[in-house]
ZAMARGU-4260 file (C-alpha; in steps of 0.2 Angstrom, whole numbers, plus 5000, padded with zeros to 4 digits):
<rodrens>
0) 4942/4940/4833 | 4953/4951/4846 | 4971/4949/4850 | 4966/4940/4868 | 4959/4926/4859
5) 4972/4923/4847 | 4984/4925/4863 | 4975/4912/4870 | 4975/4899/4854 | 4993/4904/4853
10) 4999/4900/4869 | 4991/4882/4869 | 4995/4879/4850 | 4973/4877/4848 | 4975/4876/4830
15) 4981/4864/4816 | 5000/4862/4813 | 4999/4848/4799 | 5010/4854/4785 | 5013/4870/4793
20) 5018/4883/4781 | 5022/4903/4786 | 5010/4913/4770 | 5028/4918/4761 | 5025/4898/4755
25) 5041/4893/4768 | 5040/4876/4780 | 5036/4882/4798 | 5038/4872/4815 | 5034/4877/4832
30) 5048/4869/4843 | 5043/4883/4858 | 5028/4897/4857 | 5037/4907/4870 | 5034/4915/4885
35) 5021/4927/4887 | 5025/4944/4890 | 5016/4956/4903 | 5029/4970/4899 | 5031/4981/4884
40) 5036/4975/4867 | 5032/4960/4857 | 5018/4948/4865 | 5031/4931/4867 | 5046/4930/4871
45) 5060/4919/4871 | 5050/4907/4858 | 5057/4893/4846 | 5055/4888/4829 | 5062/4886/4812
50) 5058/4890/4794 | 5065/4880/4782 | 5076/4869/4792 | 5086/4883/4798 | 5081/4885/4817
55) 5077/4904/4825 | 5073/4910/4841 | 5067/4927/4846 | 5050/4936/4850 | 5033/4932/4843
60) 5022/4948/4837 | 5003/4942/4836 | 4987/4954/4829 | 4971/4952/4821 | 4978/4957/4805
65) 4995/4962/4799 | 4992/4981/4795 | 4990/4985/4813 | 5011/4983/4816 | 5009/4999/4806
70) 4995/5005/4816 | 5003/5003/4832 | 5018/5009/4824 | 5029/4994/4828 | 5041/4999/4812
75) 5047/5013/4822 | 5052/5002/4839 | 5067/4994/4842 | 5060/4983/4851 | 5050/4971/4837
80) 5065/4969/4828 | 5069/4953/4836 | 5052/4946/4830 | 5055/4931/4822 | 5035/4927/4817
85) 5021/4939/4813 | 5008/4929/4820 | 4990/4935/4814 | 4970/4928/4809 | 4970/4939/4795
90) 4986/4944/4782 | 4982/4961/4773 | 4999/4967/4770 | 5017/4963/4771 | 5028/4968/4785
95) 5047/4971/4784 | 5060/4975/4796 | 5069/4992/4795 | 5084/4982/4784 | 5067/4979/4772
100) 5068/4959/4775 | 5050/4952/4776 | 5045/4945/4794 | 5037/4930/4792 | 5020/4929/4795
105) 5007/4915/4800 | 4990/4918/4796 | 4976/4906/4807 | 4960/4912/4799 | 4955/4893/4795
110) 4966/4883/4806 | 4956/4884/4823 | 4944/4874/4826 | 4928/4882/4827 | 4922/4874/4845
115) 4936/4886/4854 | 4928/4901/4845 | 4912/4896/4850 | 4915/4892/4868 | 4923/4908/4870
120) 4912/4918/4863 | 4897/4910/4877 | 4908/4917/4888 | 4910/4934/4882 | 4890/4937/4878
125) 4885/4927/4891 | 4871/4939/4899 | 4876/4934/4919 | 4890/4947/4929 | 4898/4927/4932
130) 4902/4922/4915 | 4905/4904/4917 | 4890/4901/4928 | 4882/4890/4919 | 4897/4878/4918
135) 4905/4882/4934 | 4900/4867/4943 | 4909/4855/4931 | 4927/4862/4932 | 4938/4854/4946
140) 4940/4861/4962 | 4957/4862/4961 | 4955/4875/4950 | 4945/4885/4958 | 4956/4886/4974
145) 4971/4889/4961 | 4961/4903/4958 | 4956/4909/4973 | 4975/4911/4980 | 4980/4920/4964
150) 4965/4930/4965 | 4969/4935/4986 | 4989/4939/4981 | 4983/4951/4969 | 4970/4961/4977
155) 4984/4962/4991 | 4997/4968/4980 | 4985/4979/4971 | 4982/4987/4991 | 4998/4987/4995
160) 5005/4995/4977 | 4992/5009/4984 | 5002/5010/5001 | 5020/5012/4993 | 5013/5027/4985
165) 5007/5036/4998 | 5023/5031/5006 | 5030/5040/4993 | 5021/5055/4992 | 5026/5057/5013
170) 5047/5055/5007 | 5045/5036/5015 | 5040/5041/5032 | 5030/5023/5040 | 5024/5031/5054
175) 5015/5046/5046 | 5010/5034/5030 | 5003/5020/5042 | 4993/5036/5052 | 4983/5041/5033
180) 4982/5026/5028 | 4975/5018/5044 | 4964/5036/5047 | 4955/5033/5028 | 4951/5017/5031
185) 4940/5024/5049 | 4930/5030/5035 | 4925/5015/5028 | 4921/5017/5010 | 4909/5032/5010
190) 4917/5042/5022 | 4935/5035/5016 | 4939/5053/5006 | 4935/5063/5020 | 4946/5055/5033
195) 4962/5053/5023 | 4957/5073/5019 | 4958/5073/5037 | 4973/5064/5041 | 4985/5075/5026
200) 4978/5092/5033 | 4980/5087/5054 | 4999/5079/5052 | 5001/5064/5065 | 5017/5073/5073
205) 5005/5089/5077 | 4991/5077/5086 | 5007/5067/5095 | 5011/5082/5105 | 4994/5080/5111
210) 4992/5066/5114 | 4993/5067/5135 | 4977/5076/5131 | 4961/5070/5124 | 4951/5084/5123
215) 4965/5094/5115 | 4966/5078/5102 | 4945/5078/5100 | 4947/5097/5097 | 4962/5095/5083
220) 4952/5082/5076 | 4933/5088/5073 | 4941/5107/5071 | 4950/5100/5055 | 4934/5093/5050
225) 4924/5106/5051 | 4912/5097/5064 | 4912/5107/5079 | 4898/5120/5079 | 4899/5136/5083
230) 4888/5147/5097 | 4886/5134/5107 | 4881/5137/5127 | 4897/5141/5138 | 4905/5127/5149
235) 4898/5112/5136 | 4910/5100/5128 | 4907/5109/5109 | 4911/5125/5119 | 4926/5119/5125
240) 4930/5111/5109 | 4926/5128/5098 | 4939/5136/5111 | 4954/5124/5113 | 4952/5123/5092
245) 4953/5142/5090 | 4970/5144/5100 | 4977/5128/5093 | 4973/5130/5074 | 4982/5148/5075
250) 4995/5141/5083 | 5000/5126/5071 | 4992/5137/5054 | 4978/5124/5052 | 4966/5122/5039
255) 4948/5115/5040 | 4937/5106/5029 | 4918/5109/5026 | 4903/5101/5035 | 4895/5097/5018
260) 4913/5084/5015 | 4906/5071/5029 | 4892/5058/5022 | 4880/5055/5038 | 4865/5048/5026
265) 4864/5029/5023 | 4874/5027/5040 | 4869/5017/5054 | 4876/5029/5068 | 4888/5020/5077
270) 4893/5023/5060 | 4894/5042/5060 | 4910/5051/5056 | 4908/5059/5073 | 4907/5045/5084
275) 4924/5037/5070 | 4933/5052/5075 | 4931/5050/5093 | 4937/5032/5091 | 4951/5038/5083
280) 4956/5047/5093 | 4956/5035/5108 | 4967/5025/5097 | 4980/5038/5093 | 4980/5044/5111
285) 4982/5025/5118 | 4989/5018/5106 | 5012/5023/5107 | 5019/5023/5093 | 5003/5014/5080
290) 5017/5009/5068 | 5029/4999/5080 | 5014/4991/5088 | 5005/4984/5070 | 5023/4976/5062
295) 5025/4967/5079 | 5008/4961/5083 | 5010/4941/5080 | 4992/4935/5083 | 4975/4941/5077
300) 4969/4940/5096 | 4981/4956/5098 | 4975/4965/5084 | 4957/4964/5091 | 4963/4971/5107
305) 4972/4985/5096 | 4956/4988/5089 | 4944/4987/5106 | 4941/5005/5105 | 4929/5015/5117
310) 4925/5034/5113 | 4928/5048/5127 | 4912/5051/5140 | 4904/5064/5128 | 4903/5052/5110
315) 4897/5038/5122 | 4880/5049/5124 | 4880/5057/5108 | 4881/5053/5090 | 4879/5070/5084
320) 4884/5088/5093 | 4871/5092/5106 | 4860/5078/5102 | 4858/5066/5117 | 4857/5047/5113
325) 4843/5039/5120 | 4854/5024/5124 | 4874/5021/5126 | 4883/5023/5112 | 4891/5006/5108
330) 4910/5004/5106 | 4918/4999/5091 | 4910/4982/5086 | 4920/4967/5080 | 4913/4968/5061
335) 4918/4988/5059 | 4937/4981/5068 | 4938/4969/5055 | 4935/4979/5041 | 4950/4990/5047
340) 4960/4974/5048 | 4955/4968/5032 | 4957/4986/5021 | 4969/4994/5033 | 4982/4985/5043
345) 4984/4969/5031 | 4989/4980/5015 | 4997/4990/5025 | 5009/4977/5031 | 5008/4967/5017
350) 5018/4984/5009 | 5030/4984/5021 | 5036/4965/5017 | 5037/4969/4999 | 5047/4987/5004
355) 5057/4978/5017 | 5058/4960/5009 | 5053/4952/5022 | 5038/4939/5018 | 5035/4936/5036
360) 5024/4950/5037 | 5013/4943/5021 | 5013/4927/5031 | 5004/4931/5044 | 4990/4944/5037
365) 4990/4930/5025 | 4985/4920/5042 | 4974/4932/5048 | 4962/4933/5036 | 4960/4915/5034
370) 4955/4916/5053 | 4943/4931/5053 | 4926/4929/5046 | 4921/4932/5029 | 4913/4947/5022
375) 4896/4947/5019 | 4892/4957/5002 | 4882/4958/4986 | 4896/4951/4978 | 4900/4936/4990
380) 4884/4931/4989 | 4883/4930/4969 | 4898/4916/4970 | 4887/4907/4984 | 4877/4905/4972
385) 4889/4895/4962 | 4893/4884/4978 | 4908/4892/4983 | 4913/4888/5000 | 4916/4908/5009
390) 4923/4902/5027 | 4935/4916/5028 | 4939/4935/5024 | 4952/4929/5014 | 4939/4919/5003
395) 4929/4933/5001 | 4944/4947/4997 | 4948/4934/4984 | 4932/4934/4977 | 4929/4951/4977
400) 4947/4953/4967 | 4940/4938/4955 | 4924/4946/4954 | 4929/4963/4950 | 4943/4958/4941
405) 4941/4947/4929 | 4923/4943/4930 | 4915/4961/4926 | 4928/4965/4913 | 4925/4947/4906
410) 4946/4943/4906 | 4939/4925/4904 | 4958/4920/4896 | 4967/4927/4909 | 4956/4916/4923
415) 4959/4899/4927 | 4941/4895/4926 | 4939/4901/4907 | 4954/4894/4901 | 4948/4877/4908
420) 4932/4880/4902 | 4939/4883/4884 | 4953/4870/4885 | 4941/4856/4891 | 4925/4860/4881
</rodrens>
């Protein structure tokens, strides 16, 4: 028994209530259980009931036995002394308030039926990362796109809390938050520490007085991140780098990260940080005022063009320093653009409808991912498996949050499918 089950059986009264008795011998109805509480303090609030005729509403305190309101040393908080009912599976000591009157308690160590502890605890030690996936087919579909949404507007708000943050920590500057948090995300995820390095030690209003001049911008860029190598041959684009870098880092105080930070292994090239950096920079240098552009974009048709990035001459031969590609260097694909979208620009404006209160710019990412296509991962595949229908991105984000979650930390009460599973049997 843990205190999330009990939770559960509590909140949908799973247990028998015929001559209903608190253990101080004193008749009990449930008139309300309350409301559940995600906050601090007791575990229900605003619940109903009364004890002998006389009726009391307040807080409801539950636990696997009684003892641990001392162990989680609820007699020294204020805040349980509106608990009207200890509710607990086991009573091995009596609880008083601080005036020493004893807080009811209601013991359901025999009173629930034994198909709900079983049920659950097939989910729990059930040996697939999908708990339910042996009974996942027989709940309703309904429930499962219940699910979905709830899953989607919480991996969003997850992102976006992440976005106010760094907001924060840049003293709620958009345009130089929107810059590291857009930068990062050029990283994809193994190169994602490196570039949002990048972005804190290059500040966007240094490279926007460059931004006339690309190679100035290239040189600014792979200076900072240590990429440009040294004693190259005069008159070649590294030399000319090495150079403009020298005079500008002196002249803005710049720092530079080490070689060893940028992952190339287990990267297609068009992959490589280098041939990111050069796209990044095209997009800085084309791109006025990045910001402004993203919060008035209306269509997912001009994000893609936002996105249809081409790297200067040099990168579009190369995708390491003095290496010549054997073939053209392709542009920045579709896919790669979309992952930007997906991780970058739609938490990204999903914070700014929560900071500005304006749930028009949820709408439409919201819109946007259900029009680009869905990711294609390890963990999508799993809930194919299942027979999920994946037809956008915003299906598979959703499963990704559901996944990671509630399915690996088995929070089977807190989903809609394993509460179904165990309401319905």
């Amino acid at each position: 028994m843990n205190e999330e089950i009990l939770s559960f059986i509590w909140r949908f009264q799973y247990f028998e209530k015929t001559s209903l008795l608190t253990d101080e011998g004193s008749d009990l109805s449930i008139l309300r259980p309350g409301s559940k509480n995600s906050d601090s303090g007791p575990d229900f609030s605003d619940a109903r009931i009364t004890i002998d005729g006389v009726q009391w509403v307040g807080t409801i305190e539950l636990h696997t036995k009684s003892s641990d309101w001392l162990r989680h040393s609820h007699d020294a908080d204020k805040n349980y002394e509106s608990v009207i009912l200890h509710v607990v599976w086991q009573n091995d000591i009596t609880i008083r308030r601080t005036n020493g009157t004893i807080i009811p308690t209601l013991s359901l160590e025999g009173r629930v039926p034994l198909s709900i502890l079983n049920r659950y605890n097939q989910l729990i030690e059930h040996s697939e990362e999908i708990p339910c996936s042996d009974s996942f087919e027989a709940v309703d579909y309904i429930h499962k796109l219940s699910m979905l949404d709830r899953a989607l507007l919480e991996r969003l708000d997850k992102k976006a809390l992440l976005v106010l943050d760094l907001l924060e920590d840049n003293k709620q500057d958009w345009e130089e938050t929107c810059y590291q948090w857009i930068v990062q995300h050029f990283g994809f995820k193994l190169n994602a520490p490196s570039f949002l390095r990048l972005s804190k030690i290059l500040p966007l209003k240094i490279l926007l007085k460059h931004r006339d001049n690309l190679l100035q911008m290239e040189a600014l860029l792979f200076g900072c991140a240590g990429l440009i190598p040294k004693n190259t041959e005069e008159n070649t684009y590294p030399y000319t780098l090495h150079r403009e870098f020298r005079f500008l880092a002196a002249k803005y105080q710049l720092n530079c990260m080490q070689t060893e930070e940028w992952k190339f292994l287990r990267l297609r090239p068009s992959g490589f940080p280098t041939v990111r950096i050069s796209q990044l920079a095209s997009l800085i240098s084309e791109k006025q005022g990045l910001f402004s552009l993203l919060t008035n974009i209306k269509t997912l048709a001009q994000l893609h063009d936002l996105l249809n990035l081409h790297q200067s001459p040099y990168w579009q031969k190369h995708y390491l320093f003095s290496k010549e590609s054997k073939s053209k260097v392709p542009a920045m694909g579709k896919d790669a653009a979309e992952l930007i979208m997906i991780n970058g620009i739609v938490p990204l404006l999903v914070a700014y409808s929560k900071f500005r209160r304006q749930p028009e710019h949820l709408d439409k990412t919201i819109i946007w991912l259900s029009e680009m296509k869905a990711e294609d991962n390890q963990i999508t595949r799993k809930w194919k498996t299942l027979g999920i229908d994946i037809s956008s991105a915003a299906d598979s984000q959703a499963l990704i949050e559901w996944f990671n979650n509630y399915c690996t930390p088995k929070r089977c009460l807190q989903c809609n499918i394993g509460t179904r599973l165990l309401r319905n049997g």
